[in-house]
N, C-alpha and C positions, 0 to 999 in steps of 0.2 A: 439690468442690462448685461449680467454676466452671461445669459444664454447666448448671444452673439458672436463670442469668439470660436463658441464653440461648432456652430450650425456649419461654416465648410470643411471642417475637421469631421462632422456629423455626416456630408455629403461624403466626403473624402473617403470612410470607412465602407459607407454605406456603398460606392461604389468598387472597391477594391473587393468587398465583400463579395460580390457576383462574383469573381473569378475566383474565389478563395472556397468557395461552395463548392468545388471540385474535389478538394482539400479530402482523402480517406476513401472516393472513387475506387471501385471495385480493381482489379488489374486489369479485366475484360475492357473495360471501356477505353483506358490510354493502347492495349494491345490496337484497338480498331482505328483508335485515332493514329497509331504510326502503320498500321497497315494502309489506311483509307492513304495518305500520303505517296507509300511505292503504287498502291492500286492507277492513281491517277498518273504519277509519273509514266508507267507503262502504257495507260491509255492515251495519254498526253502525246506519246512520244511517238505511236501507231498512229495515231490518228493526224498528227503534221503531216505524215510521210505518204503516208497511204496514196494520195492522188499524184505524185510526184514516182513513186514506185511504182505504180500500175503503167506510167507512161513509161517511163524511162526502162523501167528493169523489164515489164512484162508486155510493151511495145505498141501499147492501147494509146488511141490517140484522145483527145481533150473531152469530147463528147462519150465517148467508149467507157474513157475512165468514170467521167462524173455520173454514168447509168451504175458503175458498178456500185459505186460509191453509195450513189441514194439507193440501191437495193438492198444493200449491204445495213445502212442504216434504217432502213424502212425495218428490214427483220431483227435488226438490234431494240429498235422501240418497243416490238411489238411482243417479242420474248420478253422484255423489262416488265410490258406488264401483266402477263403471263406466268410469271414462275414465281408468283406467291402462292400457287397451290403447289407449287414443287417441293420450294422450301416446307411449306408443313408436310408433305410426305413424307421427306428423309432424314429433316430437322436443319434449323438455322448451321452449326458448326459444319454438318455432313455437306450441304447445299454451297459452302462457300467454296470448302475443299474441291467439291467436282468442278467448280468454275473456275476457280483458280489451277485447277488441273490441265481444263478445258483448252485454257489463254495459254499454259507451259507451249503446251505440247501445239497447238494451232497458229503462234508468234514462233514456235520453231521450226516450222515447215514454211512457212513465208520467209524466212530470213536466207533459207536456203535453195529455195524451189527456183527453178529456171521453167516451170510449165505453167501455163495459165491457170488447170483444166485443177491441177493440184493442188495451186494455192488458192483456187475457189471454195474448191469440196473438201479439203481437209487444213485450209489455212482460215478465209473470210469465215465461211458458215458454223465452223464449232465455235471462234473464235466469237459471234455474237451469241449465241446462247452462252456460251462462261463469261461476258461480262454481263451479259441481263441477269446474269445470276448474282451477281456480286454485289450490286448499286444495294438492292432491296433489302438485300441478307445487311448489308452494311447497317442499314436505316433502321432495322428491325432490330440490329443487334445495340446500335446506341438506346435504345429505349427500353430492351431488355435490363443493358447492366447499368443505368442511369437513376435514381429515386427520382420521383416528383421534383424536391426541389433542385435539384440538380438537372435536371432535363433542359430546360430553356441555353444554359448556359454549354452542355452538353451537345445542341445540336448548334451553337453558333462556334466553337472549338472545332465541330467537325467539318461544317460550313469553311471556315478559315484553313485547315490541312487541306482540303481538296483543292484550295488554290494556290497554298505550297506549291503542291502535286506539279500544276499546271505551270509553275514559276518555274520549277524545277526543269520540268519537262523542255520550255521553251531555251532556257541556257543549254540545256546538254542541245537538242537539235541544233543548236550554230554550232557549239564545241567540236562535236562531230563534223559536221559542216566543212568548215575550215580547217580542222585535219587533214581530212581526206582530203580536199576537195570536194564540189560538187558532181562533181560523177567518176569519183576514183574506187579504191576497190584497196581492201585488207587483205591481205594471204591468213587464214586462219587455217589450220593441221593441213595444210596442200590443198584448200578450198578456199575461192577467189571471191569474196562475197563486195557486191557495188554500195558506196554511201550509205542508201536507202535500206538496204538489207542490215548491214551494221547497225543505222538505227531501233531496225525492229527486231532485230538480235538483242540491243540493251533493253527493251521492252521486256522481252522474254527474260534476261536477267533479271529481273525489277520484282519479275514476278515468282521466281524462286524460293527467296527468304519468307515469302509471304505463306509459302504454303506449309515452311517449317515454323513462322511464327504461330500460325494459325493451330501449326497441329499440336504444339507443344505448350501456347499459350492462350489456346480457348479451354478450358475448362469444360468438360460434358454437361449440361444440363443444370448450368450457374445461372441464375436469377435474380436478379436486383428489386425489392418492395419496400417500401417506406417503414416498414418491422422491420430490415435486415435482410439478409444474405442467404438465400437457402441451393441446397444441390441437391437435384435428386435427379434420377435416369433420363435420359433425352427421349422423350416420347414421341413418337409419331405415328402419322394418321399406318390407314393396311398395316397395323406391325402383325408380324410375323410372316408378311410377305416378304418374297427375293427384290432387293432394291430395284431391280426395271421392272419388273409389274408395278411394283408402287409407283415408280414415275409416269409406268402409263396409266393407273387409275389415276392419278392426282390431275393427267392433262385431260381426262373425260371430264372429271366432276367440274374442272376450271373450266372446260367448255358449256358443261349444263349449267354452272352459275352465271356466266356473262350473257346464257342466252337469256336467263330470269332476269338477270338484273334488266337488260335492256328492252326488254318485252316490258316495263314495270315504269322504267325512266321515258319513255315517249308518251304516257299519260299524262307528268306533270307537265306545267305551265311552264316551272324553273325551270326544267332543266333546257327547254328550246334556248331562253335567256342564255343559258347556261356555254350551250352549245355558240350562239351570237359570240359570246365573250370571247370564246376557246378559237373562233374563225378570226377574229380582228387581231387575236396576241400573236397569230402565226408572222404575221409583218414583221414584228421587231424581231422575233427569234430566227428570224432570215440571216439577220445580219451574222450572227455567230457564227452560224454552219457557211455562210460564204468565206467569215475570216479563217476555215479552217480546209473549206475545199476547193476554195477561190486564188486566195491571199496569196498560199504560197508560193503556186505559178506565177501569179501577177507579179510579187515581190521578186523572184528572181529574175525576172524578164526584165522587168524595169531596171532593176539595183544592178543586175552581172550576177552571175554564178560564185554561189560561194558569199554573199552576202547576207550581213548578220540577222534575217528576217525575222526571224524568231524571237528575241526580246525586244522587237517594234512591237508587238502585240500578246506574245505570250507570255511574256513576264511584265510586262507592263500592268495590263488587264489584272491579273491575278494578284499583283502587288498592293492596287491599288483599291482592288473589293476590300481584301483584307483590312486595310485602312477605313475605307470609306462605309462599307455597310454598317458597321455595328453604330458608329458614330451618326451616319445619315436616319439609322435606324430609331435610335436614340433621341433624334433631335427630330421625327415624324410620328412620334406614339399616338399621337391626335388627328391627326390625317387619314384619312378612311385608304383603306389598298386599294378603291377603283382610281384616286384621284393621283398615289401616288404613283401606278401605272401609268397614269396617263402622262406624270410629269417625268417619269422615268425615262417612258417609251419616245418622248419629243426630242427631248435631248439625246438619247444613244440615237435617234435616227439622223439629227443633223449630225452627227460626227461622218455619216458616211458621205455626204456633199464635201468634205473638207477634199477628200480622195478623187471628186468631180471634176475641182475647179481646177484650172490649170496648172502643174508646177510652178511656171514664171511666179506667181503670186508667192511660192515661199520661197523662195530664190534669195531673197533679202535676209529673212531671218539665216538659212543657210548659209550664206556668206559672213554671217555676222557670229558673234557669242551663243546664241542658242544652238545653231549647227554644230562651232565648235566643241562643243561641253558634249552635244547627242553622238553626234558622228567621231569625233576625233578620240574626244576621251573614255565617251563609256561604251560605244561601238568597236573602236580599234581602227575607224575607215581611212583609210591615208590619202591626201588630194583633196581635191574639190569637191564639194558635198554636196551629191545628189539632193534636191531639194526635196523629192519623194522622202526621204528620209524623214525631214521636218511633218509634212502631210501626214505620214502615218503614226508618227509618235503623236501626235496632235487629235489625231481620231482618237487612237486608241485612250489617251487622257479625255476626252469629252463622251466616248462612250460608254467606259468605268465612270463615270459619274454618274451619268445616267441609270445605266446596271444597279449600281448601289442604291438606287431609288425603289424602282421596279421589280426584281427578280427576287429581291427577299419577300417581296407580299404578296407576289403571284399567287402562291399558293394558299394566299387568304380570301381567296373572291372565293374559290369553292364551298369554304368552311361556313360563309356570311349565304350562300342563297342557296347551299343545300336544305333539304327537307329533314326537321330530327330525326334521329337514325340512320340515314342513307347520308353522313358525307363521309363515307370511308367509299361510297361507288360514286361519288364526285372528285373526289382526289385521285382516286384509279384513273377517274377520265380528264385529270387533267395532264395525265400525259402524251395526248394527241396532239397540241402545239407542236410536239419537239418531232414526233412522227409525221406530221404534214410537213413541218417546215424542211427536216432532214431529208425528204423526198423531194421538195421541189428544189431546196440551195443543190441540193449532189447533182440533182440532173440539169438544170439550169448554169451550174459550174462550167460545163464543159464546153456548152452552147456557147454561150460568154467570152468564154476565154478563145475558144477558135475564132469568132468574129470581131474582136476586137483589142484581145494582145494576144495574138497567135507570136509561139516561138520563132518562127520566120516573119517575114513581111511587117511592112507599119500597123502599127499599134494606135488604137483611142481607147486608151485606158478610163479617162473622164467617163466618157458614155458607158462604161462598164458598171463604174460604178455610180454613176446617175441611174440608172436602171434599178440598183440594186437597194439605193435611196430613197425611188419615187414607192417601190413594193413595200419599203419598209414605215413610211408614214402611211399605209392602209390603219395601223394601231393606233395612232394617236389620233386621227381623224376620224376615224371607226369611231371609237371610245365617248370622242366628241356628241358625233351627231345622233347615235342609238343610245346616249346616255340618259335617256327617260324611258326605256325600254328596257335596259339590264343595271341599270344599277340599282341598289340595295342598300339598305341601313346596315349601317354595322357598329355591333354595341359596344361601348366606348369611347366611340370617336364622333369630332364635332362636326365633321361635312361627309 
């Protein structure tokens, strides 16, 4: 009977031991892991601001903005997955530095531009090829400086810093916020920069140190294998060519391979399945890009100027993946990833009905202990407590849970009904979700918000977001009723 006391001391190791396999990690991999944390904060911080700036600072109204927005994000998508041929042109460490070059210098010219014309062509458009540069270089680089056993644990550490990032991100946007005001203005060296601009000024901060981490602590041509640690010259593809020839060979050949690949993928069976799948997930990933080109108009308009929006949803969210994924993850190892989608995708969708039903309904908890503790104490909000407040802290907890289901296994349907060999051009394609969906929330943002909480005139906020509820259970109902048509085994697991 002695083995008994020892079995959750046995557990007990054995789980500590996951994190402890980190434990002699190369320097490369913690470099990306605090780089990947400013990366997001700076995106984090653009990316709140963007639809608020476009109106305010650059005089574009709701609909105007949300076209720029989803064009803007349309060509960020589409660069992300596009400049895997880039990066082997010039090499991972070279590829991150020009992106992060990119974001300097493209978040400095929007911080400061007073012309539309300027901050399109030399603010928005570099700015999304230096972040599609960066995601992939990141993803490639944990797996470069990572061994085998260390990998697993390696990308859920990385997983976790990006929603630092986003935690981070959402505190500074109120910090700022509530400094300035909502529409006040910094004297920086005898230039008057608004709110909005200030924020995407710290962006451009954010991303400074990163280019001197990067340059002084990536290592040229460092290598992580399960022998050991090797260094030897950064190779890349046309070497001995001038670096923009290579980038422009690199964008030919990436265009001759996607037209093979996909000349190759309409043959199989899977991949139409495949494609079904990638049309029903756009529903749920709505609901993000609304919280992020939606939200924050709705939230100020409802809340007043100047109110703390940003930790109702960006630190909340990110707080509570952190918490919840790895544990939710944990406790679903046997659960197939179509079923936890589906269980994911039902619950992040009712969180957006919360935001439907009327205020009156959280009016009570407002007035009571929960209001107090949200609003008074950890908001700062003085008076009486918008019940909106309640509502949204209440989504955003019900659709982190959800999130924590679904979004970590998203990217295991591809792995489960790709063809062998070809799931590395199923995983490429499953980044159309975020390209469909980022195109219809930006341009549908603006629709939205001019007919139903325009900055003037009455407001039906509900119907805003009932609308944006009914689009997002297309996923779960989808998933439902074509699930004898794309779903698949997956080995492992018991359903």
């Amino acid at each position: 009977m002695s083995f008994q006391p020892d079995e959750p001391q046995g557990l007990f190791s054995s789980f500590i031991g996951k994190f402890l396999v980190l434990k002699g990690a190369v320097r490369e991999l913690w470099v990306v892991f605090g780089v990947k944390i400013l990366t997001i904060v700076a995106y984090g911080l653009v990316n709140s601001t963007l639809v608020l700036w476009l109106s305010s600072d650059m005089g574009l109204s709701d609909v105007k903005a949300g076209f720029v927005v989803a064009t803007w994000s349309t060509v960020l998508t589409l660069c992300t997955v596009m400049v895997g041929s880039l990066a082997d042109a010039v090499g991972i460490r070279r590829a991150f530095l020009l992106g992060l070059a990119l974001c300097v210098v493209s978040r400095g010219v929007m911080s400061v531009s007073v012309s539309l014309g300027i901050a399109l062509l030399l603010g928005l458009l570099p700015l999304a090829v230096g972040e599609a540069l960066q995601t992939p270089v990141l993803v490639a680089a944990v797996k470069r400086f990572s061994t085998t056993r260390q990998r697993s644990m390696a990308f859920s550490v990385y997983y976790a810093m990006m929603n630092v990032g986003f935690a981070v991100a959402g505190w500074t946007f109120d910090r700022v916020r509530g400094a300035l005001g909502e529409y006040g203005h910094f004297s920086l060296m005898g230039a008057s920069l608004s709110t909005y601009q200030v924020i995407i000024l710290l962006g451009c901060l954010c991303t400074i140190p990163n280019l001197i981490i990067v340059y002084f602590g990536l290592r040229p041509g460092v290598e992580v294998t399960d022998e050991g640690v090797s260094i030897k010259p950064e190779e890349s593809k046309y070497l001995g060519e001038p670096i923009f020839k290579r980038i422009g060979l690199a964008c030919r050949d990436a265009f001759r391979a996607w037209t093979r690949i996909f000349s190759s993928l309409w043959s199989q069976p899977a991949f139409y399945r495949f494609l079904l799948f990638l049309t029903l997930v756009v529903g749920v990933r709505l609901i993000i890009y609304h919280m992020y080109y939606t939200f924050p108009k709705f939230a100020i308009r409802e809340l007043g100027p100047g109110a703390p929006v940003g930790r109702l949803f960006l630190v909340i969210n990110p707080v509570l993946i952190v918490i919840l994924a790895p544990l939710i993850g944990a406790l679903t190892q046997k659960v197939s990833a179509y079923k936890a989608v589906v269980i994911g995708s039902l619950i992040s969708t009712s969180s957006v009905f919360l935001l439907a039903l009327s205020p009156s309904v959280f009016q009570p908890l407002a007035d009571g202990w929960f209001g107090a503790i949200l609003a008074h104490r950890w908001l700062g909000v003085q008076g009486v407590v918008n019940p909106y407040y309640v509502s949204i802290a209440l989504m955003a907890v019900v659709y982190s849970i959800g999130e924590a289901f679904w979004s970590p296994r998203l990217y295991e349907y591809p792995a489960a009904i790709a063809p062998q060999g070809q799931e590395a051009s199923y995983m490429a394609l499953s980044m159309l979700p975020y390209f469909v969906a980022k195109f219809f929330a930006g341009g549908l943002s603006g629709a939205l918000l001019q007919a139903y909480c325009p900055a003037q005139g009455p407001r039906d906020s509900g119907t805003l977001w009932l609308i944006v509820g009914l689009m997002a259970l297309a996923t779960p109902i989808g998933l439902l009723v074509f699930k004898r048509w794309i779903r698949v085994h997956e080995e492992g697991r018991e359903d």
